[in-house]
Every structure is written in structure tokens, then in C-alpha cells.
N, C-alpha and C positions, 0 to 999 in steps of 0.2 A: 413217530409211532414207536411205541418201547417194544419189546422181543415179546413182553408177554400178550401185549396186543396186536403182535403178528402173528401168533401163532393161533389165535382166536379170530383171525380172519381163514376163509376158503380160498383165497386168491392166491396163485403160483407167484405171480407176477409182484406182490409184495412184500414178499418174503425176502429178506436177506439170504445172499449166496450159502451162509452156512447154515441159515433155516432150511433152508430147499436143500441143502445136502441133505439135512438130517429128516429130513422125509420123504427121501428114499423109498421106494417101494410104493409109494401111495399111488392110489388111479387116481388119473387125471381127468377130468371134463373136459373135452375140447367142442365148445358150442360153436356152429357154422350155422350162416346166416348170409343174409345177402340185402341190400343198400336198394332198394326199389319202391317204385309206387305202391301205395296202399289205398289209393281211390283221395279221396278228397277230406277224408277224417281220424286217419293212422299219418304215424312217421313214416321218411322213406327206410328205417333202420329197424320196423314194426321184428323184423324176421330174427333178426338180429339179436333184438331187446328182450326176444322170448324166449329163447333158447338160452343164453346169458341167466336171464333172470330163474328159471328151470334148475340149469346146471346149478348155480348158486342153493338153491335150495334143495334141494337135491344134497348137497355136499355138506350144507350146513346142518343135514341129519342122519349124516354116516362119518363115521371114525377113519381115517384114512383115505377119505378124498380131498383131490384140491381142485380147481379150477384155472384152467386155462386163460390167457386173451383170448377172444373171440377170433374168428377168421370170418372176419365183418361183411367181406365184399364174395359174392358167389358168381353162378351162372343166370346172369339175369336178363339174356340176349332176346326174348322174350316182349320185356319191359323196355326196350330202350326208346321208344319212341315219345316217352313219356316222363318228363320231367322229374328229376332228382334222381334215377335210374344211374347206377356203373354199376360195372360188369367185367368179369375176367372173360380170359379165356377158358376152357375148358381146362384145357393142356398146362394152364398155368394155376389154378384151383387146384387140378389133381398134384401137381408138386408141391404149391405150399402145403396140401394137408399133410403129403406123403413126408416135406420135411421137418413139420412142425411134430408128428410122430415118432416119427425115428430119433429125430430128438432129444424127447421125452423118453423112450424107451432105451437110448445110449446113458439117457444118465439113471436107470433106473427103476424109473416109473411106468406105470401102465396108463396108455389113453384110452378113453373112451368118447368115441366122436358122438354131439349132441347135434344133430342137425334141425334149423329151423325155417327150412325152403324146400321144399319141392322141386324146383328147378337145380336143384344139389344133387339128390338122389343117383342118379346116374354116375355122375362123376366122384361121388364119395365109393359107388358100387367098383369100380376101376380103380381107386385110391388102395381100396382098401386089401 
């Protein structure tokens, strides 16, 4: 992928180290999602794949946004009893977002968390 087709992507993640310097300042998408059953006719990644997909567009029609990796896996304790379900802990959700954040905002950037679960809410409320 050439520089000029990295910069014509929304995605953090592929960008070159001195892309992503140089877009500094930008707010980030940070889409949260969660790996769970969706009944018998969605992916278990249904949660995931829509917030993702959201952020992405979302980004791809404002000047100065990027997009984040997803924080794929959430609180899905809920759903475990039911095939293709994982699930964090609580305590463990709230630090990854808390470090996927701080992060982003040590090198510069502004997060904006996109959550795509329900069972997130709480612990993005604590995270944040």
C-alpha cells in the first residue's frame, strides 16, 4: 500500500509510524463490541462488525478522524452459556479501554469510544 493510499484509508492501524505521527491531533474512533450469540442467523461478532462498520463511516465523512482496532471482545457473561460467546471480565474490559485511551491521548489524539453492546455500557460508564 503506497503513502498516498494510506492516507486515503480511516484506519490507525495502517498507517505508518510517521503517518500516524503526522496525524496528530485527530479523533480517534474506538469501536467496542463484543464476540456473542446473535440467535441462529447473525455472526457471533454481529456487535462488533457494527460499530466497526459505523466508526468507518462515520470517519470516512469527516476530515480529521481515524479509526481505531476494535476492542472486539466485551462483557458477555450474559451469553456464556451459548455457543461462540467469550467474554472478559469486567475489571479487565475497563483497563483495556482505559489503556487503549490513554494511549491515544499520550500520543496526541482524541478518542471517541463507539460502543456496539449493551452489556458494555456499564463498564465503558467506569472506564470512562
Amino acid at each position: 500500500m503506497s503513502s498516498e493510499e494510506q492516507l486515503g484509508d480511516v484506519r490507525l492501524s495502517i498507517l505508518t509510524s510517521p503517518l500516524a505521527g503526522a496525524a496528530r491531533g485527530a479523533t480517534v474512533l474506538v469501536p467496542t463490541g463484543s464476540v456473542e450469540q446473535h440467535g441462529p442467523h447473525l455472526p457471533v461478532g454481529t456487535d462488533t462488525l457494527i460499530a466497526s462498520a459505523i466508526a468507518r463511516e462515520v470517519a470516512s465523512n469527516l476530515d480529521g478522524v481515524l479509526v481505531a482496532e476494535p476492542v472486539a471482545y466485551g462483557c458477555s457473561w450474559h451469553h456464556t452459556g451459548l455457543a461462540g460467546t467469550l467474554t472478559l471480565r469486567v475489571t479487565t474490559f475497563i483497563a483495556v479501554v482505559v489503556d487503549v485511551c490513554r494511549s491515544l491521548c499520550d500520543q496526541g489524539f482524541t478518542p471517541i469510544l463507539l460502543n456496539g453492546h449493551g452489556g458494555n455500557r456499564a463498564a465503558l460508564d467506569v472506564a470512562l
